[in-house]
Structure formats: structure tokens, C-alpha cells
MMTF fields as JSON, N, C-alpha, C and O atoms, coordinates in Angstrom:
{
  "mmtfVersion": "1.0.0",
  "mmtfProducer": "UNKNOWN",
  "numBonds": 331,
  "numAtoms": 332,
  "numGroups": 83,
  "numChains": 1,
  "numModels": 1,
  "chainsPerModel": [1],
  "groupsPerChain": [83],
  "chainIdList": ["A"],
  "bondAtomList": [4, 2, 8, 6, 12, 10, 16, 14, 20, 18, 24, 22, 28, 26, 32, 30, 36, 34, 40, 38, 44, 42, 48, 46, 52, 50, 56, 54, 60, 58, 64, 62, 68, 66, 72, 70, 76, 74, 80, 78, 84, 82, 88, 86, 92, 90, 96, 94, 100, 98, 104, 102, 108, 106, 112, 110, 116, 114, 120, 118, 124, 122, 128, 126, 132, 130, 136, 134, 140, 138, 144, 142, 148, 146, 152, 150, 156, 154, 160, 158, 164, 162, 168, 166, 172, 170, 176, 174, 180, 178, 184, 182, 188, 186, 192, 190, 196, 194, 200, 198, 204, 202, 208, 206, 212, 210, 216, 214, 220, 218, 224, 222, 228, 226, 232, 230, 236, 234, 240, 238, 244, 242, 248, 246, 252, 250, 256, 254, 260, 258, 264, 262, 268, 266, 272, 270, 276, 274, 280, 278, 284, 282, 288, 286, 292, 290, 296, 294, 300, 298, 304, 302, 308, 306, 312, 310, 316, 314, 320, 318, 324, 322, 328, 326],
  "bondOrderList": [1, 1, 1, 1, 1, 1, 1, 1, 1, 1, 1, 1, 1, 1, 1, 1, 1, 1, 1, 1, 1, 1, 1, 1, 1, 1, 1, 1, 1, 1, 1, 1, 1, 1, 1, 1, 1, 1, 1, 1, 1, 1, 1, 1, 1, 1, 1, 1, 1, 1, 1, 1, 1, 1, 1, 1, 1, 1, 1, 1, 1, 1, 1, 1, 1, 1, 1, 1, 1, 1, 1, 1, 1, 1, 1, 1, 1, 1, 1, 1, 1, 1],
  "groupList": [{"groupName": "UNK", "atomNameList": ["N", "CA", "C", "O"], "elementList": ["N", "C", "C", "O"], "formalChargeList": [0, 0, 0, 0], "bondAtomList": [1, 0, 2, 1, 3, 2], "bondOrderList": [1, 1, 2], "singleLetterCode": "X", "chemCompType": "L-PEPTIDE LINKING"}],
  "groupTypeList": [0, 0, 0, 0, 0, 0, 0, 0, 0, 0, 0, 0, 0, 0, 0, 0, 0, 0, 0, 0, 0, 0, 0, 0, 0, 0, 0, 0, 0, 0, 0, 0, 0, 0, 0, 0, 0, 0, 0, 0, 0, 0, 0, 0, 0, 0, 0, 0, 0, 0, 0, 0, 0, 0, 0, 0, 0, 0, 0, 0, 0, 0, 0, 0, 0, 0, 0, 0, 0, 0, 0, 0, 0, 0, 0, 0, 0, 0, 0, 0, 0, 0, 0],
  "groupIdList": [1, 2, 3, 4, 5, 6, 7, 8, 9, 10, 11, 12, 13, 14, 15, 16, 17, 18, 19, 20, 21, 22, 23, 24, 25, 26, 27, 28, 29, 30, 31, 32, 33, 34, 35, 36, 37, 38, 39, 40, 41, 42, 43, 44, 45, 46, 47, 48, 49, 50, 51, 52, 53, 54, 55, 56, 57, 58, 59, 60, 61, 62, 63, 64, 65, 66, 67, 68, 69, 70, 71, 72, 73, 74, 75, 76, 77, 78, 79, 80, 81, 82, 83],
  "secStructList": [7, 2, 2, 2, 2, 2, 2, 2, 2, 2, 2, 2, 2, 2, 6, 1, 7, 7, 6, 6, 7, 7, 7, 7, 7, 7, 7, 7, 7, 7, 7, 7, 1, 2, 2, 2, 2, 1, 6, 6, 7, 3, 3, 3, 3, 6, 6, 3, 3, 3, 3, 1, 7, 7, 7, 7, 7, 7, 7, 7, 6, 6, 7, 7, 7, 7, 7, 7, 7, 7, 7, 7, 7, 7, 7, 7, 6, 6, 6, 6, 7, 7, 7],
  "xCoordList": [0.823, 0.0, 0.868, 0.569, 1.829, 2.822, 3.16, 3.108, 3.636, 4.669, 3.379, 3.843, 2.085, 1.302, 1.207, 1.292, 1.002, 0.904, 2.564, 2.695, 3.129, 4.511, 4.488, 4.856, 3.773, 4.136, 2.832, 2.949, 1.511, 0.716, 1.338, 0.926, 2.085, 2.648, 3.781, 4.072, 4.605, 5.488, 4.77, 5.107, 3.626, 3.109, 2.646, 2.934, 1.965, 1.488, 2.223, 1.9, 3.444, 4.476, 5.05, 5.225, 5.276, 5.846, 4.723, 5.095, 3.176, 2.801, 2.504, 1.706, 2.731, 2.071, 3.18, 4.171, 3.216, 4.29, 4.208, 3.213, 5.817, 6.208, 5.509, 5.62, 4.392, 4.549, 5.883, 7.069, 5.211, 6.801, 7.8, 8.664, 7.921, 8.785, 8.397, 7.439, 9.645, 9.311, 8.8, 9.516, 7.726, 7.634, 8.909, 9.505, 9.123, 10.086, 9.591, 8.603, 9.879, 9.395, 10.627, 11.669, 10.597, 11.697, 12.285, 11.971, 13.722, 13.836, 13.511, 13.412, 13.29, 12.581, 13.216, 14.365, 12.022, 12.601, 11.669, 10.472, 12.178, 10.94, 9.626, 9.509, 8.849, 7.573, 6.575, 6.799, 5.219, 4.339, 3.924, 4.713, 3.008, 2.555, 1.488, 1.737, 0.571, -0.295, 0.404, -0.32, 1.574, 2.13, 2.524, 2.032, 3.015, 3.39, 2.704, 2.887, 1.55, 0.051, -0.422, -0.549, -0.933, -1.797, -1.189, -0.036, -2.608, -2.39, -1.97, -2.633, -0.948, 0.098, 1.085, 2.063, 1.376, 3.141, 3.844, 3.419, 4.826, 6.344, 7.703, 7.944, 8.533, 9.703, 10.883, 10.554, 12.145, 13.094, 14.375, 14.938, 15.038, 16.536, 17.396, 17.099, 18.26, 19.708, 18.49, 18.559, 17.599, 17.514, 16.072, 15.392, 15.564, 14.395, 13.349, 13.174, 12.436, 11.253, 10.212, 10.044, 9.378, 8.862, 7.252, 7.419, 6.12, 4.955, 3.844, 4.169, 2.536, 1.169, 1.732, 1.571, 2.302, 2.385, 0.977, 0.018, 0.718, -0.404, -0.092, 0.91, -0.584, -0.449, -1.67, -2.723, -0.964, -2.153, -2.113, -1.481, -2.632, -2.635, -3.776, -5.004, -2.912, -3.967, -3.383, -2.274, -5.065, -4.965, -5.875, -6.996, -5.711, -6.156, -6.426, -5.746, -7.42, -7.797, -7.816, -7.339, -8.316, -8.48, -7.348, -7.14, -6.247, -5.079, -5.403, -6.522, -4.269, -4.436, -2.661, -1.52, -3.157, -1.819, -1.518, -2.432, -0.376, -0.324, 0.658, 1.805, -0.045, 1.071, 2.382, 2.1, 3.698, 4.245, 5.213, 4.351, 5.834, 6.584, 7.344, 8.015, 7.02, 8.62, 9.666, 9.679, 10.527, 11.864, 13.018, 13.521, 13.226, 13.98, 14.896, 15.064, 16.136, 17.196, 18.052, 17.378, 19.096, 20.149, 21.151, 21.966, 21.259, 22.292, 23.311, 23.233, 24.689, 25.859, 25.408, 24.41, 26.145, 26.558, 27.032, 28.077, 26.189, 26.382, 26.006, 26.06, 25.563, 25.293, 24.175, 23.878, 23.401, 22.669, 22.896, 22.106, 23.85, 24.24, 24.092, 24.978, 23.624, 24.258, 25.761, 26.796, 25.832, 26.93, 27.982, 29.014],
  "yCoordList": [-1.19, 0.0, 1.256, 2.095, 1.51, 2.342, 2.794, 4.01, 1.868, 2.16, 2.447, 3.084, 2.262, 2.89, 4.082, 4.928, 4.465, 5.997, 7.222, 8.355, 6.53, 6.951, 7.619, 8.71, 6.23, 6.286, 7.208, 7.71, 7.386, 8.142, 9.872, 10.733, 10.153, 11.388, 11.754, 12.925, 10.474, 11.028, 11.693, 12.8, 10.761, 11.106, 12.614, 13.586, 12.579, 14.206, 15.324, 16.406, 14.961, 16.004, 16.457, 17.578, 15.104, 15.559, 16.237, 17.176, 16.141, 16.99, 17.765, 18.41, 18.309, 19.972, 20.553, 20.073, 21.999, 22.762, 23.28, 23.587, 23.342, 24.319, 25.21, 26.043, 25.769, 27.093, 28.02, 27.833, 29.012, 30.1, 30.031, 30.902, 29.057, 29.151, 29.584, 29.221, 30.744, 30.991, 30.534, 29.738, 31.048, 30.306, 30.758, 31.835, 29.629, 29.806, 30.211, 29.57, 31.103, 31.36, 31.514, 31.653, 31.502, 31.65, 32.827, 33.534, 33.074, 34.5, 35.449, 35.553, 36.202, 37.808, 38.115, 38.529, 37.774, 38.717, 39.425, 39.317, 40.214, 41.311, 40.734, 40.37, 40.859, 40.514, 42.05, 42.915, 41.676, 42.649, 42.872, 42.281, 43.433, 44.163, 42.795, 41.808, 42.874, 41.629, 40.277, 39.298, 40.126, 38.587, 39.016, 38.201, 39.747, 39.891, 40.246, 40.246, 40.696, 40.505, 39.731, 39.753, 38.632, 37.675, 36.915, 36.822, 36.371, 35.68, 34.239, 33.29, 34.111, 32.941, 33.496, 32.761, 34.635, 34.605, 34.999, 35.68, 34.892, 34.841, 35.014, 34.18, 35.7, 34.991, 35.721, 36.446, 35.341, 35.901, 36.148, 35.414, 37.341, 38.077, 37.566, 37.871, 36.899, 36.639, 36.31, 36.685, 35.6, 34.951, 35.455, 34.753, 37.079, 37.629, 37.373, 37.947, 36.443, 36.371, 37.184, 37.5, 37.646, 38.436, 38.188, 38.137, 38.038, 38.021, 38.978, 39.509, 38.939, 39.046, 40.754, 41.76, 40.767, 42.241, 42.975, 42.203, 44.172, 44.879, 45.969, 46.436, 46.615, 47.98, 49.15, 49.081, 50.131, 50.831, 52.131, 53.009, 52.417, 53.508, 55.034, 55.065, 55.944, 57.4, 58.399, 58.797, 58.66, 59.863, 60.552, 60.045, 62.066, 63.129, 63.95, 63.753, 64.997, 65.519, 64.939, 65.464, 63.999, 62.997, 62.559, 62.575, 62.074, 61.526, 60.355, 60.004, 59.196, 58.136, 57.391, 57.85, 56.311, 55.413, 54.237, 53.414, 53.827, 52.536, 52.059, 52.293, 50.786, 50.079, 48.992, 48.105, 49.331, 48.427, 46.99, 46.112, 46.7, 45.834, 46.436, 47.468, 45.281, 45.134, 44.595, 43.766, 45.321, 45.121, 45.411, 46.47, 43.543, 43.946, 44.334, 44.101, 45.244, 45.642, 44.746, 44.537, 44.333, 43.755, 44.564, 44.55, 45.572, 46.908, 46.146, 44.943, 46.991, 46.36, 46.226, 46.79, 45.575, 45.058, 46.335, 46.924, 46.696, 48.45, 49.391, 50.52, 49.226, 50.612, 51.411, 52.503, 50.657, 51.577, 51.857, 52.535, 51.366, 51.907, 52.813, 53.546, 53.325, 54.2, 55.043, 54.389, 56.424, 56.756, 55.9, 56.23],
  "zCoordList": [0.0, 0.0, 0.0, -0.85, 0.759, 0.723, -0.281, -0.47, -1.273, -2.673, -3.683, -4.628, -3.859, -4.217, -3.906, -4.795, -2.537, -2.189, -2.746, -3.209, -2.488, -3.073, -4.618, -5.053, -5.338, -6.662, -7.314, -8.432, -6.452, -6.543, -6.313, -7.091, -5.478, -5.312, -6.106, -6.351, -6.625, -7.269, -8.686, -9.105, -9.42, -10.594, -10.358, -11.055, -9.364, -9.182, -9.224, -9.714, -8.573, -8.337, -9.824, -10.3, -10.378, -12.074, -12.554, -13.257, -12.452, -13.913, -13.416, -14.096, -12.204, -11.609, -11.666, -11.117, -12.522, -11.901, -10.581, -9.924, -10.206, -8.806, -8.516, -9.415, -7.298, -7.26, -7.411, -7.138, -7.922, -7.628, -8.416, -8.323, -9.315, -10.143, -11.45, -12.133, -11.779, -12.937, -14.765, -15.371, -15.357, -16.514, -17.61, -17.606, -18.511, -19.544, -20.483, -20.841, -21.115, -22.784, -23.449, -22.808, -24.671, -25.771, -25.366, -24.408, -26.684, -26.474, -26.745, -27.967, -26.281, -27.116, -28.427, -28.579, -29.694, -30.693, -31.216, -30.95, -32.015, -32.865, -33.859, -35.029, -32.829, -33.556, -32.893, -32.046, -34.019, -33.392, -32.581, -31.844, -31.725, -30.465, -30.451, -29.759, -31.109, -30.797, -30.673, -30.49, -30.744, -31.06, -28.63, -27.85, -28.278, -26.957, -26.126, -24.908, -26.939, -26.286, -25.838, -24.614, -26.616, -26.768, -25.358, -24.939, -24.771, -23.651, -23.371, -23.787, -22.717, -22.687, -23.154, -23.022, -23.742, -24.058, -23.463, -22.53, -23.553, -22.802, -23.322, -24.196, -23.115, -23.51, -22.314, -21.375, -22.627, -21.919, -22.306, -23.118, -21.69, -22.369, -20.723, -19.567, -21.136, -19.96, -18.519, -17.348, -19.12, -17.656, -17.115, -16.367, -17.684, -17.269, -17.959, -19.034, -17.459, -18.661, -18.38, -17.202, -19.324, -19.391, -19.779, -20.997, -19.644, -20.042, -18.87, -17.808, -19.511, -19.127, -19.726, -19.037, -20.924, -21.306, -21.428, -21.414, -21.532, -21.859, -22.282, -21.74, -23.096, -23.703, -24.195, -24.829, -23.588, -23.734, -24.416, -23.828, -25.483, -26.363, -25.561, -25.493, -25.149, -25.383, -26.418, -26.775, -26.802, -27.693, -27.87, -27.823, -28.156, -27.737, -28.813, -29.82, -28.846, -30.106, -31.493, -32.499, -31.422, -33.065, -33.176, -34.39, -32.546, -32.815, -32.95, -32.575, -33.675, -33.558, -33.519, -33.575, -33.418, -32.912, -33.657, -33.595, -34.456, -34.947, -34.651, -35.033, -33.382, -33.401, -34.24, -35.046, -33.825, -35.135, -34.299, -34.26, -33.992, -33.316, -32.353, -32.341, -31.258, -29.962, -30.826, -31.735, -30.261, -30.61, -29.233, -28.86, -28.519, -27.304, -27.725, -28.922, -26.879, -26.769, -25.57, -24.561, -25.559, -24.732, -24.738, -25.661, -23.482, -23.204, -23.06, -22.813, -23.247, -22.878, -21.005, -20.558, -20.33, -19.184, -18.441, -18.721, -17.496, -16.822, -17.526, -17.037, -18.749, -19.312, -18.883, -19.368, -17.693, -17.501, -15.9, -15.243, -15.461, -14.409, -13.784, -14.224, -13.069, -12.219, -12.033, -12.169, -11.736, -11.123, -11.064, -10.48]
}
């Protein structure tokens, strides 16, 4: 009965993810605003992943807005340092 209960928890443990641990997505490359939109995506630069993006357009006196693509940037190493 034991090694049943065992082998019952181990199965569980594999198909649930961890709380708390982070999700993986690919790496960030240049696609459109709706492609980093859309719900479920993800991706990540050196380790930071990034999703549940949202974006929000204002405009004022008949203006309008077209969105065109993200395009991450990867700064050199300190460049945005501080002092």
C-alpha cells in the first residue's frame, strides 16, 4: 500500500508545476505588439522572462496610434548603471 501511495505522489508532483517558479518562454525577438500581447506569451533576455504584457494607447484631439513591433534591446553590461 505504501509504494502505491509513493508512486501516486510522485506522478502528481511531475505533472504539476512548482509554485513560484518561474515560466520559460523563448527568447525575445521582434515581432508585433499583438504577437506579446496575446495571452500565454512569454519569452526571456539573460535569464528575465517576461509576459502578461499589456499595452495601452492614449490619444487626444483625433489623434491616432499605430502600433508596429517590440523590438527587445540587450544593453551592454552596466550601461545603464548608475553613477
Amino acid at each position: 500500500m505504501k509504494s502505491r501511495c509513493t508512486l501516486g505522489v510522485a506522478a502528481a508532483l511531475m505533472t504539476t508545476p512548482p509554485v513560484g517558479l518561474p515560466a520559460w518562454g523563448a527568447p525575445c525577438v521582434s515581432a508585433p505588439v499583438a504577437v506579446y500581447t496575446a495571452a500565454g506569451f512569454s519569452c526571456n533576455v539573460d535569464g528575465v522572462t517576461f509576459s502578461n504584457i499589456v499595452v495601452n494607447a492614449t490619444v487626444s484631439n483625433g489623434g491616432s496610434v499605430t502600433l508596429g513591433n517590440f523590438t527587445p534591446v540587450n544593453p551592454r553590461p552596466m550601461s545603464l548603471a548608475c553613477c
